[in-house]
C-alpha positions in Angstrom: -18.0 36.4 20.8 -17.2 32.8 21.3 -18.1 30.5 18.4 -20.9 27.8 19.4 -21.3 24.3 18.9 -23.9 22.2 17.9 -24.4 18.0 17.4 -25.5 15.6 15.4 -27.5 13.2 17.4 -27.1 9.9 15.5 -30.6 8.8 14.6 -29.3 5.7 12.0 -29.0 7.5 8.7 -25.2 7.2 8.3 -25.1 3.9 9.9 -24.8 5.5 13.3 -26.6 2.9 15.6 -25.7 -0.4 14.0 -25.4 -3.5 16.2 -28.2 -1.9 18.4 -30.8 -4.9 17.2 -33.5 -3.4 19.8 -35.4 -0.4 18.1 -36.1 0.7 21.4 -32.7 0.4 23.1 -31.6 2.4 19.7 -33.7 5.3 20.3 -32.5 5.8 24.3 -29.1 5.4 22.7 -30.3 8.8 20.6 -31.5 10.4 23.2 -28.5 9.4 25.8 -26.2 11.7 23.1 -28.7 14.3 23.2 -28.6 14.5 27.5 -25.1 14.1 27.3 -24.4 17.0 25.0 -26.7 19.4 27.1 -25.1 18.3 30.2 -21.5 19.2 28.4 -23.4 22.7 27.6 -23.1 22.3 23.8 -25.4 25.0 22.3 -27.8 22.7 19.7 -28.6 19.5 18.7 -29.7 18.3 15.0 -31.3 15.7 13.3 -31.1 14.8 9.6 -34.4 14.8 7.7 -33.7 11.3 5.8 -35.9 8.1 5.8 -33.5 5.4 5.2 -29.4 4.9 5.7 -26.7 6.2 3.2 -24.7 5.7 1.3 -26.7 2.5 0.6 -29.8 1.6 1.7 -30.2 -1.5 4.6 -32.5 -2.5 7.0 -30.9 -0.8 9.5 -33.3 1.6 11.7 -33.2 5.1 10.6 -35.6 7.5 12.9 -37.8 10.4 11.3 -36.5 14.0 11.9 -39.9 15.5 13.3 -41.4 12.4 15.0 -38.1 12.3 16.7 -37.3 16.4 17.0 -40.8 16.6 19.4 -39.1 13.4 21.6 -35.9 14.9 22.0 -37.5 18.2 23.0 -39.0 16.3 25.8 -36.4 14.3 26.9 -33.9 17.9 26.8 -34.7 20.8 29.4 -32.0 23.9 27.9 -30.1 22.8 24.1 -31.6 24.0 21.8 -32.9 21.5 18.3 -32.9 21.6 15.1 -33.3 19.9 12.0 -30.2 19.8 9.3 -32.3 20.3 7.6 -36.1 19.3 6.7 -36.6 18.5 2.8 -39.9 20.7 1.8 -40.6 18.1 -0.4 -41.6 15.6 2.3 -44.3 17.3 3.6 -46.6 20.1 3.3 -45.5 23.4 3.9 -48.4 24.3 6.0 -48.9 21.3 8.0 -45.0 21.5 8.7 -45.4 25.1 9.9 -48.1 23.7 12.2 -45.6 21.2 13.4 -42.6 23.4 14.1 -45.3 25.9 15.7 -46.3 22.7 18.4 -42.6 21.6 18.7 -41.5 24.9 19.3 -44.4 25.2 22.7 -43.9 21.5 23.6 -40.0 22.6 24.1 -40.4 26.0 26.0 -38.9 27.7 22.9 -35.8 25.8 21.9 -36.8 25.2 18.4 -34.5 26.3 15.5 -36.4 25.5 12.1 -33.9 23.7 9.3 -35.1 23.7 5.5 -33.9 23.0 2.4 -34.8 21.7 -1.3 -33.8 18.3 -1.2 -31.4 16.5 -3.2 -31.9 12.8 -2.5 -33.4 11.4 -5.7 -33.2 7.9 -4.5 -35.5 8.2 -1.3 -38.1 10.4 -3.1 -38.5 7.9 -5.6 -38.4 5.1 -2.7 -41.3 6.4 -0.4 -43.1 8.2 -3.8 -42.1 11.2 -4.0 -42.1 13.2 -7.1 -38.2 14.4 -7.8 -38.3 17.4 -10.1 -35.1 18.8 -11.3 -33.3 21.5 -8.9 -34.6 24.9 -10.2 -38.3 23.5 -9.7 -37.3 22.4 -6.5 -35.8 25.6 -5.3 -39.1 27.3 -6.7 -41.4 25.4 -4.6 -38.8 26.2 -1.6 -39.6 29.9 -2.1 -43.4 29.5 -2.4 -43.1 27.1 0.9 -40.6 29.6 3.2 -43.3 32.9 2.2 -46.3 29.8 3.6 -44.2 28.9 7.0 -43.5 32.3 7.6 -47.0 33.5 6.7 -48.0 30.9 9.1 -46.1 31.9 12.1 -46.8 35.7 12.0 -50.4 35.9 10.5 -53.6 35.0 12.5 -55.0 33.5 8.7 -52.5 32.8 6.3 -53.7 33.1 2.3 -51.0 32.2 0.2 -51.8 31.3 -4.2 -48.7 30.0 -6.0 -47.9 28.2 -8.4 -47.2 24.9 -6.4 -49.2 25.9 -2.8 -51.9 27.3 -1.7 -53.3 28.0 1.5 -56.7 29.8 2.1 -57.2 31.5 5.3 -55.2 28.6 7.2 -55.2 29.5 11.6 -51.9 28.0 12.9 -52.2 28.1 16.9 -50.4 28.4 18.6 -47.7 29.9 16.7 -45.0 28.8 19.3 -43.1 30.8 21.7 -40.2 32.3 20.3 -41.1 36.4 18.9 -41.0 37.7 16.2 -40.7 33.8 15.4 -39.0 30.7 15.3 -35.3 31.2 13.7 -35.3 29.7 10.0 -32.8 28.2 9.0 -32.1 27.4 5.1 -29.5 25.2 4.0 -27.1 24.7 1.3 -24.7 26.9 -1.0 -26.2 27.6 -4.4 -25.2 31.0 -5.2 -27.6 32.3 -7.2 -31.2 31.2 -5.4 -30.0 29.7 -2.1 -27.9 32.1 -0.6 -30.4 35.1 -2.2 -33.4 33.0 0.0 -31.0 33.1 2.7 -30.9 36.8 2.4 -34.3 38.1 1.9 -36.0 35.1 4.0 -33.8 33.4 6.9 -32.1 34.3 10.3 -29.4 31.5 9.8 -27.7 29.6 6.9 -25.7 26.5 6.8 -23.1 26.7 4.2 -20.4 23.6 4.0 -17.7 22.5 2.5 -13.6 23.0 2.6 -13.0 26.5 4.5 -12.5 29.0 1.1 -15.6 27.5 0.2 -17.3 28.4 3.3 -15.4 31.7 2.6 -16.3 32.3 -0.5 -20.0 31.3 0.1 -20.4 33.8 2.9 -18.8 36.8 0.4 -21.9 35.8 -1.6 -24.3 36.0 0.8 -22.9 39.2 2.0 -23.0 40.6 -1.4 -27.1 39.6 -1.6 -27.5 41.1 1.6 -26.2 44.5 0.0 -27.9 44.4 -2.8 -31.5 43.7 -0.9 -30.9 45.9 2.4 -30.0 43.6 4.7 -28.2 43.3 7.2 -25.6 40.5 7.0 -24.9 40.6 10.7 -28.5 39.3 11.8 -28.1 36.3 10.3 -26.2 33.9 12.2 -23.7 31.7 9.8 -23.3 27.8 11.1 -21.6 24.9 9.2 -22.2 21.3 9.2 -18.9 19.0 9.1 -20.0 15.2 9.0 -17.1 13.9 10.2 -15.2 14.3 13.8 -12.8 11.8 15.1 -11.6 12.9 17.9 -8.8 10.9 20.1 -5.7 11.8 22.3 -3.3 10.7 19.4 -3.6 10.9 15.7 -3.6 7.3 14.7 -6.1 6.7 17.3 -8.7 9.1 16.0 -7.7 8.0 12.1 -8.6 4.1 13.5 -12.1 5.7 14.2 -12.9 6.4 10.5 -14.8 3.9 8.1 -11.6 2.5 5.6 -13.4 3.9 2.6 -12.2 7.5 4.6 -9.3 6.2 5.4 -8.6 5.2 1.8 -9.2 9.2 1.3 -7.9 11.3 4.3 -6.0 14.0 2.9 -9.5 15.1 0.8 -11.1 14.0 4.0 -9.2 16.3 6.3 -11.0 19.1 4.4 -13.7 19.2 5.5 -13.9 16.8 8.6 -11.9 17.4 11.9 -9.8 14.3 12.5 -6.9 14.2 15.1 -5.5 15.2 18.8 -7.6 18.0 20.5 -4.7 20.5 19.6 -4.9 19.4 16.1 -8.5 20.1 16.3 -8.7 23.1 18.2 -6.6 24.5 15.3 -8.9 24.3 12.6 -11.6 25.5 14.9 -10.0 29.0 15.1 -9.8 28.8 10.5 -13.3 28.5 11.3 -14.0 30.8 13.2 -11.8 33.2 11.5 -14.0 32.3 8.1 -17.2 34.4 9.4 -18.9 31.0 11.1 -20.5 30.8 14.5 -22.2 28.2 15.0 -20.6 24.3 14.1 -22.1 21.3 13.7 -20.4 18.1 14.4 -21.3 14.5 13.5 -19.2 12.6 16.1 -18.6 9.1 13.3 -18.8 7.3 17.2 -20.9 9.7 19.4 -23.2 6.8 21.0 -20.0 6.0 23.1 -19.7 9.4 24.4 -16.0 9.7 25.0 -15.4 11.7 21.9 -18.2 14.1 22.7 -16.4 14.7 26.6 -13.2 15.1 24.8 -13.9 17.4 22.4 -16.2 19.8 24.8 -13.2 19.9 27.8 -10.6 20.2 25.8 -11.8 22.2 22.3 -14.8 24.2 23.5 -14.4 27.7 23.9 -10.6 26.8 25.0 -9.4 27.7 21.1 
């Protein structure tokens, strides 16, 4: 089966619409990538759950995941959405369930559900957020993935842990997709992660250089063993940050920041950087790792041409 691909639409957290100085004019520039990829039948697109830019905050716009999610879904008709992926600490995890629930009827059923812990210390202490350290995090992840779930399959949900509670909570609708929306958890820790991913999730997103990805996949294969599952059902996808995409190498290398210049063999990676051939190349490693689904960030998708390159000459052409 042919390996899918999914986008980034740039929403301002990597610096993705500077020099747009209208908010407004920003946002159709969002949702102009979004059109675009349907229209170039890419399979997903995806938002990042963050609340302002990186690597340092600015004043630059940067628009919220969900707020933005339920707009795109509206202004879409077939690709499907997603978030990569929602930090559980940012909101409660039965009022997100609710959420995901209306997003998913509001777009006919296109909704894949992104979650993770969260790692961002800086913009939970910004917006006042408490930021406990990771295995606390990754606790309350498990109480809040048993909550959504619980949300989207029971007609009143009673959930008593040790962070979250919910007491006969009615989520209608429950959205459209059966036996539920596909959850999604992010991220690559061995030992809770990837074991959430196995008893919880019908999808994981797992980066980093390919034997990472390779490795991280033996892993979850290995929990999937051990707990009766079957690794099959749950689709594998990987997020790479950084596609630059051109008809010559030094072309798409003049499309990178100069810090990744500065760093291009590390960069190279990861990222897909170079000619379509050269690209279409480490698609197929990809592939060949176990993944199914990828997910590029375009570092100059609001112009377009990249993202009408890469679909006629690297999609499904591999």
């Amino acid at each position: 089966m042919a390996m899918d691909y999914g986008i980034i639409v740039p929403q301002g957290w990597l610096m993705d619409l500077v020099g747009i100085a209208d908010p407004v004019e920003a946002y159709e520039a969002m949702t102009r990538v979004a059109q675009e990829a349907e229209a170039l039948n890419f399979h997903s697109i995806w938002l990042y759950d963050h609340f302002h830019t990186s690597p340092t905050p600015t004043q630059e716009v940067t628009f919220e995941c969900w707020i933005s999610t339920a707009a795109l879904a509206r202004d879409t008709k077939r690709v499907r959405i997603g978030q990569m992926v929602s930090c559980n600490s940012y909101r409660n995890p039965a009022l997100l369930a609710k959420m995901a629930s209306t997003v998913d009827v509001l777009s006919h059923g296109r909704l894949d559900f992104g979650i993770g812990a969260g790692w961002y210390e800086h913009e939970y202490l910004a917006y006042g957020y408490p930021y406990p350290e990771g295995r606390e995090r990754l606790r309350q992840l498990r109480e809040a993935i048993q909550i959504i779930l619980a949300m989207w399959t029971q007609d009143e949900a009673t959930f008593a842990g040790e962070y979250y509670q919910v007491k006969g909570a009615i989520n209608q609708p429950k959205g459209v997709q059966k036996p539920h929306i596909p959850l999604l958890i992010g991220g690559g820790g061995e030992k809770v992660t990837l074991k959430l991913v196995a008893q919880y999730a019908d999808a994981c997103n797992i980066g980093g250089d390919i034997p990472t990805i390779k490795h991280k996949l033996a892993v979850l294969k290995q929990h999937c063993d051990e707990l009766g599952r079957d690794y099959n059902s749950i689709r594998r996808t990987t997020l790479i940050d950084d596609c630059a995409i051109a008809e010559t190498e030094q072309a798409a290398i003049a499309k990178l920041s100069p810090e990744n210049r500065n760093n291009l063999d590390e960069l190279r990676q990861s990222a897909l950087i170079g000619t379509p051939s050269m690209i279409r190349e480490r698609l197929a490693q990809y592939e060949e790792a176990g993944v199914q689904e990828i997910i590029v960030r375009f570092v100059d998708a609001t112009q377009l041409d990249s993202i009408r390159l890469f679909a006629s000459e690297c999609m499904n052409v591999h």
